[in-house]
N, C-alpha and C positions, 0 to 999 in steps of 0.2 A: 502327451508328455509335457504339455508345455503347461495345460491345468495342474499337474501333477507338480511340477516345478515350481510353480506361484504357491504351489498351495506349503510345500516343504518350507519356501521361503517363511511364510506367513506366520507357521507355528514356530519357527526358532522367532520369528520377532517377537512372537505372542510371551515365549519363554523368556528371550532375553528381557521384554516390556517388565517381565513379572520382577527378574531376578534383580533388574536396574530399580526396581522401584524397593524392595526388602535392601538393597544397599543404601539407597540413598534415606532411607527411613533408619538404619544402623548407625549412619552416618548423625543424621539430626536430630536425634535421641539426645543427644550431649547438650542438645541446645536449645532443643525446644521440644515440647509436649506439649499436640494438640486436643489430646484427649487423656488427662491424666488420670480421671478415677469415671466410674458411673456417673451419665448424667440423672436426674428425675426420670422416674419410669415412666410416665405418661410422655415420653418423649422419644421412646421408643415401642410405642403403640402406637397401630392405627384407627382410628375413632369410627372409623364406617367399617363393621364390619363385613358388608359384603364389596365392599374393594377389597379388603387381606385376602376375602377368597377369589376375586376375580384375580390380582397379581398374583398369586398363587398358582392359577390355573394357567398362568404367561410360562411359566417354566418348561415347559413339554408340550409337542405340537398337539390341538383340541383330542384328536383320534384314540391319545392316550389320557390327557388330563382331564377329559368331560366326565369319565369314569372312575376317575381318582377321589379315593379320601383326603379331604382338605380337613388340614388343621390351622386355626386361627392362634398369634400372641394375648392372653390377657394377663390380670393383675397378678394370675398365680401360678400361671404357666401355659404351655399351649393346649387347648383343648381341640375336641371335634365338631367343625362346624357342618359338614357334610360329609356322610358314610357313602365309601366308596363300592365301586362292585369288582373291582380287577385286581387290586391288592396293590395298588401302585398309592402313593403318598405325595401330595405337593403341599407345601408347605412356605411360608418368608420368614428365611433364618434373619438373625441378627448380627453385629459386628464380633460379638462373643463367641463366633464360632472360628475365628479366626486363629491363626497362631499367635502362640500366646507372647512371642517376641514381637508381633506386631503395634505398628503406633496405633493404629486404629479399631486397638481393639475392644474400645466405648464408642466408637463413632456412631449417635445416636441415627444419621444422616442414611445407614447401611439398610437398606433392603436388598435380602439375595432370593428370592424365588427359585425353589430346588423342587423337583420330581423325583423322587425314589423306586425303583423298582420295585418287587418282593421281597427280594433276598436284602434290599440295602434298609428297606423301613423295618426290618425286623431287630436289624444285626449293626445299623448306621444310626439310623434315627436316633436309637437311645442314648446315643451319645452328644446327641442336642439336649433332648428331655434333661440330660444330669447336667450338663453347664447351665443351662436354662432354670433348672432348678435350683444350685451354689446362686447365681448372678440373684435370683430375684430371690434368697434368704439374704442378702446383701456383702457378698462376700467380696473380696478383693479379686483382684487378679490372681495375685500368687497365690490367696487359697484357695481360687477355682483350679486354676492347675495340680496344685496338692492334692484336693481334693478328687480328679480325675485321674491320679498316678494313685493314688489310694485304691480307687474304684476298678482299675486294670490289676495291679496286685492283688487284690481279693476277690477276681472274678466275677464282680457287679454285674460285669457289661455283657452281652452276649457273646458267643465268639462269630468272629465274622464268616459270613455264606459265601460262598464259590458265588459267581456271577453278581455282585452287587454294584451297582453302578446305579447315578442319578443322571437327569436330563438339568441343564442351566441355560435354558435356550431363549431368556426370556428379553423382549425388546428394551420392558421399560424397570431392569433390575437396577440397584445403583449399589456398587460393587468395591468401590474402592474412591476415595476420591482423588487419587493419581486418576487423568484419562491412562485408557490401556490401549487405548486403538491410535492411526494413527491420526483420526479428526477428534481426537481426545475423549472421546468416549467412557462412559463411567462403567461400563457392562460389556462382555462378548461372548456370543452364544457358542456352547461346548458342551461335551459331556464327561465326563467321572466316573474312572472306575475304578474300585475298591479292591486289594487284594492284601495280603500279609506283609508283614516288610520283605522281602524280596530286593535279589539286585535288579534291576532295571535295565539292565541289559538281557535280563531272561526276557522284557518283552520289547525289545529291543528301542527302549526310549530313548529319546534324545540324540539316536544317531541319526548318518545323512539319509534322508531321502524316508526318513520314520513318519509316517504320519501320529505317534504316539511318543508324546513327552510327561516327564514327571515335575508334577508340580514343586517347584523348587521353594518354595514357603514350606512346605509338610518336612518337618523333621521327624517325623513319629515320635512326639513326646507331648504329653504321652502316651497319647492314642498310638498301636502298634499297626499301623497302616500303612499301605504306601496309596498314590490316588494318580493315578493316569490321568493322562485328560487328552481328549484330540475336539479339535475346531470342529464347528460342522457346515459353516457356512451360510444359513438361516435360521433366519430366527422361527422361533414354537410359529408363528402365524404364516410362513412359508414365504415370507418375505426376503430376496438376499441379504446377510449381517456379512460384516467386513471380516478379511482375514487375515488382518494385520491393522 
């Protein structure tokens, strides 16, 4: 009970950390912009390519990422740098995957190590590939977002699979540069899952004693998604990660 207890505490902080940090970025928007347009793309690459796939492979404990398809960032989008055998996908998103009210969402600094299941690399993923694709034809922020409410009205995207959920369990991701922990931590290991917009109280988020909160960044715009998230407590290499 009393693991359970810390543990309830942990993700409302994880939540509040989130929602204090999207306030305080609303707030400082008036005043300051730390990331106003695209930096040089070479600045959001990584040079070794067998680091992108060793972080890549930090996202989900080994059991499941050794058998994952890794995709690597290059000049013209992500390719494959190793074919997987399980159907699982890991991958290092960029700060463009963020919402798109976000201050950081050029922060060239953003490595996020993500594992996709089946159902999420088939029905998720593409939705990296197409900002990934607007960001490096050079497009702005607002006409990446245009450009992906465009893509949802005309049915571009796939529609999304029952069970899709990714792994973020990675030690050395760098996620935000608010820390989110409370030794200030730039990364916290959790998982995501994907379902339609939906209330959140169907999965009973964000109440007392829920080990399952909704990501309070995800407004579904335009992506028509909602994204759960629950703590897990260690990280992909089985190490304890903080939970709060």
């Amino acid at each position: 009970m009393k693991r359970k207890s810390v543990k309830m505490r942990a993700l409302g902080s994880f939540a509040l950390a989130l929602a204090l940090c999207s306030a305080r970025q609303a707030r400082a928007q008036y005043t300051e912009t730390p990331y106003p347009s695209m930096a040089p793309l070479d600045q959001y690459l990584i040079a070794d390519r067998n680091a992108e796939i060793a972080l890549a492979r930090t996202a989900a404990p080994p059991s499941i990422s050794r058998d994952a398809k890794v995709m690597v960032l290059g000049p013209h989008g992500y390719e494959t740098a190793v074919e997987g055998k399980n159907g699982f996908v890991c991958i290092v998103e960029r700060a463009w995957m963020s919402p798109f009210e976000s201050l950081e969402f050029w922060n060239q600094k953003n490595r996020s190590p993500i594992c996709y299941n089946p159902q999420a690399a088939r029905t998720i993923l593409p939705i990296t590939y197409m900002r990934t694709k607007l960001v490096l034809a050079g497009k702005s922020k607002a006409e990446v977002k245009e450009g992906m409410k465009a893509a949802v009205e005309k049915k571009e995207l796939p529609a999304l699979e029952p069970g899709a959920m990714c792994y973020m369990m990675s030690k050395q991701a760098y996620l935000t540069d608010k820390g989110i922990t409370q030794d200030g931590a730039h990364t916290l290991a959790h998982m995501m899952f994907y379902t339609r917009q939906i209330n959140p109280a169907d999965w009973g988020a964000n109440m007392d004693n829920s080990p399952i909160l909704v990501d309070p960044r995800q407004k579904g715009d335009p992506e028509p998604i909602n994204i759960f998230m629950m703590l897990t407590g260690s990280w992909s290499d089985g190490s304890p990660a903080p939970l709060s």
